[in-house]
N, C-alpha and C positions, 0 to 999 in steps of 0.2 A: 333654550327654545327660541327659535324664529318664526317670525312670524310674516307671513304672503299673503298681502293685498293686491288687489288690481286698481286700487282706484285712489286721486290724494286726498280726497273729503274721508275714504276711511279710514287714513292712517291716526288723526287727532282724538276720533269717537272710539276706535281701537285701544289707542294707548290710554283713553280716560277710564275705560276701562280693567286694563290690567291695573289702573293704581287702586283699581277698589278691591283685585284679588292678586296678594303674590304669587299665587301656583301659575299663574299668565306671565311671568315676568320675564321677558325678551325682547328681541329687537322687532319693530317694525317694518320690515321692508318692500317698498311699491315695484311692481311692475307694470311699466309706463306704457308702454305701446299699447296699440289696442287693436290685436287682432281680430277682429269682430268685422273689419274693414280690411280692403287691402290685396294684392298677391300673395300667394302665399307659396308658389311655384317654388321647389329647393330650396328653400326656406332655413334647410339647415348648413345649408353652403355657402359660399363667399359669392355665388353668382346670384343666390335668390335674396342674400343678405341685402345684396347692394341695388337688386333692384327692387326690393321693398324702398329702401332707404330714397332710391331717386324718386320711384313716384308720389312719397310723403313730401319730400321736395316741391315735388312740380302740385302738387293739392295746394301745398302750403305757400308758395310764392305770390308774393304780393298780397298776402292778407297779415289777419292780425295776428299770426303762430308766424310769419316770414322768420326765415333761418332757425330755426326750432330746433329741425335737425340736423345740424353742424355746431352746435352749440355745445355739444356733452353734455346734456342735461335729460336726452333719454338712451340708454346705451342696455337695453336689458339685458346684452348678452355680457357684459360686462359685470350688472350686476349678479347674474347668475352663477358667473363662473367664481365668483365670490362667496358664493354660497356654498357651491360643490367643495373649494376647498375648505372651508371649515366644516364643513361635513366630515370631509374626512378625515380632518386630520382630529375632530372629537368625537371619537366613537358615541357619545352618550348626548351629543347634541338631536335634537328631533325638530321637526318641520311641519307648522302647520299651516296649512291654506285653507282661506277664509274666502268663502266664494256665495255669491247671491245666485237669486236665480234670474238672471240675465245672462244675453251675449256676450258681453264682454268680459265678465267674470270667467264663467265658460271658455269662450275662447282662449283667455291666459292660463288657464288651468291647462288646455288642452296643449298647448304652445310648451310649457312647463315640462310636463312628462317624461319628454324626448331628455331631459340632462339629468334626470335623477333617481332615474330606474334601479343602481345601484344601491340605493339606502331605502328599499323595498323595507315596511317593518317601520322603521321612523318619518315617514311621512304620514300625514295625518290629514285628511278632509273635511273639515266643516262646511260641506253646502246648504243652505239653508232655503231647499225649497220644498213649499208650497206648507211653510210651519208659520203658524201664529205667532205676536210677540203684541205686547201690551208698549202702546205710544206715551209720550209725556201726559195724555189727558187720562192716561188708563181704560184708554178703545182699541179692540184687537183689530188689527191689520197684520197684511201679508206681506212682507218686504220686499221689492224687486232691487233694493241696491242697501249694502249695509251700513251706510252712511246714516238711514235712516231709522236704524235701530238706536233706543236708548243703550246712553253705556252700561246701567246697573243689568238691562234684558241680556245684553253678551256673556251674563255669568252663567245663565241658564244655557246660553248658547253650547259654550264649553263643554255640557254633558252630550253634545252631538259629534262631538269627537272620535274619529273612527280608523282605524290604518287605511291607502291604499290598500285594496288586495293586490295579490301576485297577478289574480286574472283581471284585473283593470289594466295594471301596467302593459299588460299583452295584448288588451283589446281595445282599450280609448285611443293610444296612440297609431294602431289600426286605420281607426277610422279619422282620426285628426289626418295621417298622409294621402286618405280618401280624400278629403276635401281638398286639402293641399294640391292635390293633382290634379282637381276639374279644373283650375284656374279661375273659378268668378270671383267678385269685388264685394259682397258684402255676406253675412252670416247672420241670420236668424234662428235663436231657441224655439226650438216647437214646442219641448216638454222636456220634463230630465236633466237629461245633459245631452238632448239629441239635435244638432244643428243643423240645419238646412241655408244652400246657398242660392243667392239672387245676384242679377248682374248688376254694375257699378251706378247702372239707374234706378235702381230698386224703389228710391224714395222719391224719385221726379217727382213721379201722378201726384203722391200723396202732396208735397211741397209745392206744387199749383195751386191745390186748393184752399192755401189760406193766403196766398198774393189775390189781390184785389181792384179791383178798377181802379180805385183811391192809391195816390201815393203811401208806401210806407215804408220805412228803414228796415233794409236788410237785418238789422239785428231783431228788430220786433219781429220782420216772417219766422226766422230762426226760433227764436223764442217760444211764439205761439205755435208751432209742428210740434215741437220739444215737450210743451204743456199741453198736446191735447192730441195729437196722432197716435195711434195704437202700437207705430214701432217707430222709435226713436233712433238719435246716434248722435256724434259728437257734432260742435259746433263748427269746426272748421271740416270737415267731409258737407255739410250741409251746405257751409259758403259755398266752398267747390263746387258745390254741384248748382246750385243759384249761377253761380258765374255763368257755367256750362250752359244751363237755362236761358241766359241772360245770349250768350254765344249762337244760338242756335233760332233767335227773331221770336217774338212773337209776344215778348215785353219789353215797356219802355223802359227807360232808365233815366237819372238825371244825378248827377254828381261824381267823383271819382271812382271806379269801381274797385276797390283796395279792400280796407279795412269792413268789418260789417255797418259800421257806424256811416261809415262815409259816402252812403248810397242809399239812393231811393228805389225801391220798383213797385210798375202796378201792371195788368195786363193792356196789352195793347189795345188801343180802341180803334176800331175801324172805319179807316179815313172815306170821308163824302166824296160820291165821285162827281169827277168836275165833270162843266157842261159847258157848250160854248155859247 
């Protein structure tokens, strides 16, 4: 049994889990990118590979992910293709994906599809949306990321275990080369598994409204969008686009613009006009 996460906080809460039941006993393995963000244009070719790849590049330069990707440390198609072969070569291996109900979960599921249509029958879906699960105080919440389930709740999890159909294989990936094809930069869940795309400013508006006349560290804007905005994303797509913000007037700044740590912003205040 293997086992597909999208995210690295779930792989520890995962595997704490399989030690409490051995019918879960498998590898954990993360896929890292997070399409949820991004081009997605040929995407399964060497030309849409490698322009994913540079404009992670150019997001990520000069912040605190710089060289992220040239480092081998996220290579999904690598590790994919790792997976297909022991797929094949154990007929009695199966695969399951552990997916919340979020974007980005979503979107790697969706990203997935395209390599493993073959072992139709042993792939296996745990989505777990819009299901109750009981917290460490024993108060029912709804999960948007699985990190935040306890480990003993993923034993119940496991009875949501379900194959691929044949007719997903032929209609998620359908619609995953739909979007693939409009070209926009960022992906949001409406419901289900049904995605909807916004362009690469999607989050500006929202990201204005917690910079403030007062100075404050780029990492605390970050932070508090992250803790209180209605749609989220990762930390370094947020920098990017602060910079962007930052790029285009209309905020001060004061300290190196680099790292999130290393900067101040607040909105600009508007200067007295001189008089002679």
């Amino acid at each position: 049994m293997i086992h597909i996460v999208f995210n690295e906080a779930d792989i520890s809460v995962l595997q704490q889990a399989i030690a409490l039941d051995e019918s879960l006993q498998g590898e954990v393995i993360q896929i890292k990118d997070d399409y949820a963000v991004g081009p997605l244009e040929n995407i399964y070719k060497g030309e849409g590979r490698e322009q994913r790849l540079q404009w992670w590049r150019d997001v990520l330069s000069g912040g605190d992910y710089d060289g992220k990707v040239d480092n081998g440390e996220v290579d999904d198609y690598k590790t994919i293709a790792e997976i297909v072969g022991t797929m094949r070569r154990d007929s009695g291996e199966v695969l399951w994906i552990w997916a919340a109900q979020n974007k980005h979960d979503v979107s790697g599921y969706y990203w997935m599809l395209h390599f493993i249509k073959e072992f139709q029958g042993r792939v296996f879906i745990l989505y777990l949306n819009n299901l109750p699960f009981l917290n460490e105080k024993g108060q029912l919440f709804y999960p948007s990321w699985l990190s935040t389930i306890p480990p003993k709740e993923f034993l119940k999890a496991k009875k949501l275990a379900r194959p691929i159909t044949l007719s997903e294989f032929e209609v998620d990936p359908d619609e995953w080369l739909k979007l693939c094809g409009e070209n926009k930069g960022v992906r949001i869940l409406e419901g289900g598994k049904k995605l909807v795309q916004g362009d690469y400013d999607f989050y500006d508006a929202d990201l204005k409204k917690f910079i403030t006349g007062d100075w404050q560290k780029a990492s605390r804007i970050i932070h508090q969008f992250n803790a209180k905005n209605k749609h989220t994303t990762g930390d370094a797509y947020l920098l990017w686009r602060l910079k962007k913000l930052i790029g285009e007037g209309g905020l001060d700044v004061q300290g190196e613009v680099r790292n999130m740590k290393d900067f101040e912003v607040k909105m600009k205040t508007d200067q007295p006009v001189e008089t002679e």
